[in-house]
N, C-alpha and C positions, 0 to 999 in steps of 0.2 A: 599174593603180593608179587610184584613185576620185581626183576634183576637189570640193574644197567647193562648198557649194551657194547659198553666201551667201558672196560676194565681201568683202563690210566682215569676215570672220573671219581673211582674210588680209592681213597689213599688217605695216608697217615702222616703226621709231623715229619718223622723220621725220612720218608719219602722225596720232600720234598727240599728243594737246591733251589738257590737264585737263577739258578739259568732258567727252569721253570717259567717264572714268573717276570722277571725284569729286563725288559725291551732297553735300551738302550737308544739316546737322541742320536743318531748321525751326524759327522760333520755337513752331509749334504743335507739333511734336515735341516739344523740350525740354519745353513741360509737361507733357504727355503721361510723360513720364520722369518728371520733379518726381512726378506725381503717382502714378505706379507705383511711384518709389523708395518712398513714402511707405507704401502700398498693402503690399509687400514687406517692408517693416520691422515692420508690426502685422498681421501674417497670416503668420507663420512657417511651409515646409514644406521638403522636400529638393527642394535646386534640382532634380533629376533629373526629378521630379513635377510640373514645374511646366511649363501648358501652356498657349499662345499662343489658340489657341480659347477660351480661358474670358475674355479679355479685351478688352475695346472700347479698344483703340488704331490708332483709323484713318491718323491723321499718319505714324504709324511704321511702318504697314504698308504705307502710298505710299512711302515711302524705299525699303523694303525690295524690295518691287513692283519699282522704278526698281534697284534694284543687280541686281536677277537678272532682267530685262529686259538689261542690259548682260552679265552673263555669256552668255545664251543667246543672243542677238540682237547683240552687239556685239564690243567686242574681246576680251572674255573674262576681266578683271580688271576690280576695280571697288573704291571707296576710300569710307567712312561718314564727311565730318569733321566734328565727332568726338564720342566719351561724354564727358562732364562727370566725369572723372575725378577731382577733386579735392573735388568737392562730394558724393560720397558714400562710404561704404565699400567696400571692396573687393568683399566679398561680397555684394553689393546691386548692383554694376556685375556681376559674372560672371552673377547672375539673370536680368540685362537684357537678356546679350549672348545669354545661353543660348535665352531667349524673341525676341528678333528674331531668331536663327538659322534659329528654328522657319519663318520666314518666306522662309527658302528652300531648306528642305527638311526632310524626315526627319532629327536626329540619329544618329549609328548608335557603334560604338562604334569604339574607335581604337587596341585592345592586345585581344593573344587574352582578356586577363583580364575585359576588358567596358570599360575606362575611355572613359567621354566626353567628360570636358571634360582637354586633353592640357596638362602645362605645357611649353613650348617654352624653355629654358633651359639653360646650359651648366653640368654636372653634374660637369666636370671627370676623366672618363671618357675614354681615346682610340676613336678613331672606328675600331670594330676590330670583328670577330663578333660577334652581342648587343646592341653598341652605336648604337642610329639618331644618326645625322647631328645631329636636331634639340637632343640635348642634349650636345653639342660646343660649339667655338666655330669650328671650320675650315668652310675654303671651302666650298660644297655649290653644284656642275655642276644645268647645268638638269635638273632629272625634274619629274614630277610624283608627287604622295602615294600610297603606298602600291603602287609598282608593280610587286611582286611578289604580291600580294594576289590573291583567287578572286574576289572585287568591290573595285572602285576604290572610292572616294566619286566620286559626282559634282561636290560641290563645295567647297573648303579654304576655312574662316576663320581671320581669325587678328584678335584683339582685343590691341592694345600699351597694356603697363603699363609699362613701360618701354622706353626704346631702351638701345644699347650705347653704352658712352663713344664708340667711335672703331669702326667699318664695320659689319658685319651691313644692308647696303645690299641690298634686295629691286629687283630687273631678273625682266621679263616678256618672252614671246618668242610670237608664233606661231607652235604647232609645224604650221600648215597654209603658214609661211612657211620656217622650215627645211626641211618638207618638198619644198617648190618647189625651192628651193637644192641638196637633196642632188640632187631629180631633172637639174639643169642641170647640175650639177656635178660629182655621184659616183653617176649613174645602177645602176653593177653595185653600189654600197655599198649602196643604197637597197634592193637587191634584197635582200640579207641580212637587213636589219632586218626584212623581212618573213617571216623564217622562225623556228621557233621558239629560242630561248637559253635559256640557265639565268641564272634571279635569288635572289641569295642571300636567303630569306623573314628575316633578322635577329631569329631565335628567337621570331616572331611565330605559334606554332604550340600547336597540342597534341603531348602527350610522346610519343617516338616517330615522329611526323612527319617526312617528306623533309624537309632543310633548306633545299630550294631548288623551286622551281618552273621550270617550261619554258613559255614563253611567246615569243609575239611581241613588240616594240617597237612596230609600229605596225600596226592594222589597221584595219575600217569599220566603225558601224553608222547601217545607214538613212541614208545620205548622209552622215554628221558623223564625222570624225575618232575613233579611239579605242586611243590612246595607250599605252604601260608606257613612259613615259620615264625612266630612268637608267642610262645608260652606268656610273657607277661601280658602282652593286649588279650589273650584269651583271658585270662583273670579277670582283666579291668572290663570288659566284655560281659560276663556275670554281674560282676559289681553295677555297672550302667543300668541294665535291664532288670536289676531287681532279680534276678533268677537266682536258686543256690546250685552249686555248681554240682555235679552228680559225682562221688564218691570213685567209679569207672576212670572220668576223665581227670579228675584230681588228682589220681594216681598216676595215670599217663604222662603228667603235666611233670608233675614229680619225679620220674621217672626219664622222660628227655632233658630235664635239666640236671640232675645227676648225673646221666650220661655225657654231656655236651661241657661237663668239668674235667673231665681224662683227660691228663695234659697231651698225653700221644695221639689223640684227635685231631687238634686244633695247629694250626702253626702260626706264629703271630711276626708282621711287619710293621714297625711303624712308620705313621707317613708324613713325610718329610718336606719341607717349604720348596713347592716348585713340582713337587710329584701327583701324577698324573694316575688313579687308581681307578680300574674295571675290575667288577666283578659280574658273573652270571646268575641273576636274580633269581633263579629256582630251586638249582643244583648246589650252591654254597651259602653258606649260611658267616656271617660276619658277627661280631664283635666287638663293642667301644670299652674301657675299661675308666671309670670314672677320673676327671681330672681336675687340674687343682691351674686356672689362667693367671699370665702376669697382671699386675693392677693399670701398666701401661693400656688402655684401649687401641692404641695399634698396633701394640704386637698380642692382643687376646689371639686364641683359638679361632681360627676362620677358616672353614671349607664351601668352596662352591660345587655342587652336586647338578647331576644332571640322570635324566631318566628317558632309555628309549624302549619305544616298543611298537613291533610292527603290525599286529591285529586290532583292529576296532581304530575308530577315530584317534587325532592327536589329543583330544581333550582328555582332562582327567579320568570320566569312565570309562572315556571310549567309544562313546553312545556315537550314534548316528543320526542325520532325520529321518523321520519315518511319516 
């Protein structure tokens, strides 16, 4: 079993400061916005076509520089405070957020059907087959995005239009620190995770398609951690396919999610109307903590998410023609 190769990727609650993580808008940025909002509103096109190359915003692209700089070089999460969300439209902030995205990576899509920009919102749906987590309002265990997938994204945003009345509280973990953990502490568990399981794909497929894929929880590439974290789709993943789950990995399963409750693992931000949140989809593993929305429908819970990633095509597997 491999060792990171950059020590500051491993770390504890205690470790970790706002400087860390939280980028701060520039006054030269805000213009910069002011004047793109402006820019955006008298030059109409489909946000999907609209593309960060064609624009001189250097202010925003030092923020942006500086947030994925911290993804790849630092703890692995990172926090934009914040868009000016009251001073413009709605659809004129999602342009904004779609075009700095650009600025840390390829878009790709985020539903076998092609969608790219995801609403994160609770749909009032139980968290069941078919059903993703995100549009629930129940707990959601650390994974990270898409981990039944033939390409992860390399890296989750997620843009707050609103928060929730009461929890939906985001906690961040090193999984090169739980890693550490299982190896001290449940070194034959840890051996499991590295063999392959079944994760239920959540009808994320073409018709026809296995409903589940077989994959590892943790593997390498080129020195750096690379992840399928969740425990609970592995579960739901048995469940699907009829198979009973083998005694080995049920303890592994058990065993990372006891570990991934140590409160000196995890360090939690909530995230706040207007803020702008990256994470690095291999190497950190997140956390939603179940919430409770107002009955107003404009002010529910709403996060718009975004997913990039540089290998394989923009579509959701990735696939190429061949």
């Amino acid at each position: 079993m491999q060792q990171p190769i950059d020590s500051r990727l491993v770390w504890l609650a205690g470790d970790i400061d706002q400087r860390d993580y939280l980028v701060i808008l520039t006054d030269e940025a805000r213009l910069e916005i002011e004047r793109l909002a402006g820019f955006l509103a008298d030059n109409p096109m489909p946000i999907l076509q609209r593309r960060l190359d064609e624009l001189a915003l250097p202010a925003c692209r030092a923020l942006m520089t500086q947030m994925k700089s911290i993804l790849d070089h630092g703890i692995g999460f990172a926090v934009l405070e914040r868009l000016p969300m009251d001073d413009y439209a709605i659809e004129i902030l999602l342009e904004i957020y779609w075009l700095l995205g650009q600025a840390i990576g390829r878009p790709v899509a985020q539903k076998w059907d092609g969608q790219m920009i995801y609403d994160v919102c609770d749909t009032g749906a139980d968290y069941a087959y078919g059903t993703r987590g995100s549009h629930t309002s129940v707990e959601l265990v650390f994974h990270t995005d898409n981990a039944f997938a033939r390409m992860l994204p390399d890296y989750v945003g997620l843009l707050c239009r609103n928060p929730a009345k009461s929890g939906g509280t985001s906690r961040f973990c090193s999984l090169y620190s739980v890693h550490r953990r299982m190896q001290e502490q449940y070194p034959r568990q840890l051996e499991r995770l590295y063999q392959p399981m079944l994760f239920d794909r959540q009808r994320e497929h073409r018709d026809g398609a296995p409903p589940v894929c077989l994959a590892p929880y943790f593997s390498w590439r080129n020195g750096r951690m690379f992840a399928r974290a969740n425990s609970s789709l592995v579960r739901k993943g048995y469940e699907v396919a009829g198979v009973a789950i083998d005694s080995a990995l049920k303890d592994a399963l058990d065993a990372i999610d006891a570990v991934c409750t140590a409160t000196d693992l995890w360090y939690e931000a909530a995230l706040q109307r207007g803020q702008v949140q990256y994470l690095n989809n291999h190497e950190v593993g997140h956390y939603r903590s179940a919430f409770e929305d107002f009955d107003e429908p404009e002010r529910k819970r709403h996060l718009y998410r975004l997913w990039h990633r540089e290998a394989g095509s923009s579509n959701y597997d990735g696939r190429y023609l061949e």
